[in-house]
C-alpha positions in Angstrom: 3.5 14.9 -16.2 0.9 12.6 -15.3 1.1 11.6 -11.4 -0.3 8.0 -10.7 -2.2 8.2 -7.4 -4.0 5.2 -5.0 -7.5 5.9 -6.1 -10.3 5.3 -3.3 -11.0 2.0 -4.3 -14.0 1.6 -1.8 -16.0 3.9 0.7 -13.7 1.9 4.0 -10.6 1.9 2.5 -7.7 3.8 4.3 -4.2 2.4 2.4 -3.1 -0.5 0.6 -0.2 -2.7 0.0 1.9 -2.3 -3.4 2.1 -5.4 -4.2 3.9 -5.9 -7.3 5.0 -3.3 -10.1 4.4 -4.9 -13.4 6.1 -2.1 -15.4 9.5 -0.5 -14.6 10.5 3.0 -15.3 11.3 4.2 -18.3 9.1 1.2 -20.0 5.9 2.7 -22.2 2.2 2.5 -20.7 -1.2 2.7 -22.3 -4.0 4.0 -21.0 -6.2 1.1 -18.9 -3.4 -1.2 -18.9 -2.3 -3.0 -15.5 1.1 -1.6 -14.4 0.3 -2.8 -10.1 -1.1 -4.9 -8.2 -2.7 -3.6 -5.2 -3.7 -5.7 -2.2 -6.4 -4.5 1.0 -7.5 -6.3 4.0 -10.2 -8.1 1.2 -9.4 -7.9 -2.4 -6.5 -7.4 -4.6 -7.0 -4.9 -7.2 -5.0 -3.9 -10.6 -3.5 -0.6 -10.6 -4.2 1.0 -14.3 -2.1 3.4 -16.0 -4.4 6.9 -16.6 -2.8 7.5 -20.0 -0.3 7.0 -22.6 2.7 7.7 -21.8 6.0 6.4 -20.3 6.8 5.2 -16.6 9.1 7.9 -15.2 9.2 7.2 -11.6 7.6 5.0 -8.9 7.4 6.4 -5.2 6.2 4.0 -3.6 8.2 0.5 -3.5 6.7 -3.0 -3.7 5.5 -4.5 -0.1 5.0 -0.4 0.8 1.5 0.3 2.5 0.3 3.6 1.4 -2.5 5.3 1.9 -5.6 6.6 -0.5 -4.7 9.5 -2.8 -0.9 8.6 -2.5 1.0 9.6 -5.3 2.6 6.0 -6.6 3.9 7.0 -9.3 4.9 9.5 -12.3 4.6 9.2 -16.1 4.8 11.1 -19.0 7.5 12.0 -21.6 11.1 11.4 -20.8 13.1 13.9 -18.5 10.0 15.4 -17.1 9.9 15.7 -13.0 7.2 17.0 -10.5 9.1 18.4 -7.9 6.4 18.8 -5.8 5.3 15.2 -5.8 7.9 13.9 -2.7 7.0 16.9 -0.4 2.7 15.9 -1.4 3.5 12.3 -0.2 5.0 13.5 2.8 1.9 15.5 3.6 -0.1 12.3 2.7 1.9 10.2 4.8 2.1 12.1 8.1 -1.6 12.5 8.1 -2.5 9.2 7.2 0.0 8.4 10.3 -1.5 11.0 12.4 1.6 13.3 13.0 0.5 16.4 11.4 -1.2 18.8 14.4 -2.0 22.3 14.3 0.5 25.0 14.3 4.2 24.3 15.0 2.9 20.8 17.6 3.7 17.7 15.9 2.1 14.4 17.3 4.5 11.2 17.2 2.7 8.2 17.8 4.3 5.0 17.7 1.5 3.8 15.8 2.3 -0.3 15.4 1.7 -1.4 11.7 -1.6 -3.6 11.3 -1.0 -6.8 10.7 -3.2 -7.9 7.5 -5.2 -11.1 8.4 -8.6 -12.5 7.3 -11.7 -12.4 9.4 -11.5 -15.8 10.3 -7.8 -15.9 10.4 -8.6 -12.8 13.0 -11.4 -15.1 15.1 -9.3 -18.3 15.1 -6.0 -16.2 16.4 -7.9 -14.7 18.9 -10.2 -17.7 20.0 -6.9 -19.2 20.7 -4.5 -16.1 22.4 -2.3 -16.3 19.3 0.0 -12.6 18.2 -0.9 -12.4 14.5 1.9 -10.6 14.1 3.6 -13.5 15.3 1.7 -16.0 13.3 2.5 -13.9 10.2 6.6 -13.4 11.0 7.0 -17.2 11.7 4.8 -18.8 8.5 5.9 -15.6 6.4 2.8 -14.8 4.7 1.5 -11.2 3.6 -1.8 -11.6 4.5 -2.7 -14.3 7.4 -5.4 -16.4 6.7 -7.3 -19.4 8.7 -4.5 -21.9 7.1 -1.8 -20.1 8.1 -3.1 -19.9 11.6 -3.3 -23.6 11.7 0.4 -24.2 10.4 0.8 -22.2 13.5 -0.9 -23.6 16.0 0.4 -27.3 14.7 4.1 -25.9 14.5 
């Protein structure tokens, strides 16, 4: 069992968006072929599969932000499992969100999701008092850029 984690991709990055899955489980992978996409605040990068094998489960869905060493997904030969791999994620997750605290305190933070935008995109929205998250629900793009605030501010 080969688990299929979000590698650090560069020295600022905290999580990323799946994208798209370009295989499906149960389909066959080899090694250094694309089976993701993976999208940050700058680039979009190509998830790679580590080795031979076949796709036995993804854990993390497409349009999911994950963070760094998040365990995607799980290959190998058929009928293997890593039953460790959900509780790991959930580990992953509540640090990455913040919650996990010492001893038996857990700290729940209504952390609002950052809304991905460009630099400019960021500028422009600001310069002119606009929500990006509004920008971004109303012209339904992933990632706001400078057009998208304009189709905003002309709608």
């Amino acid at each position: 069992m080969t688990r299929i984690t979000i590698p650090q991709l560069d020295a600022n990055l905290v999580d990323v968006t799946i994208t798209a899955w370009k295989k499906s489980p149960g389909e066959q992978l080899k090694k250094g072929e694309t089976i993701a996409e993976l999208t940050t605040d700058k680039a979009v990068y190509e998830l790679e599969a580590p080795e031979d094998g076949q796709l036995i489960q993804i854990l993390a869905p497409e349009k999911s932000v994950v963070p760094t060493g998040y365990i995607a997904a799980l290959s190998g030969a058929a009928g293997e499992d890593d039953p460790e791999a959900e509780t790991e994620n959930s580990m992953i997750m509540a640090n990455y969100r913040g919650e996990a605290g010492g001893g038996d305190t857990v700290k729940t933070s209504e952390r609002k999701e950052r809304v991905r935008a460009t630099p400019k995109a960021r500028r422009l929205a600001r310069k002119n008092g606009l929500d990006l998250e509004e920008i971004q629900q109303k012209t339904g793009v992933e990632v706001v850029d400078e057009d998208a605030v304009r189709q905003f501010m002309q709608a």
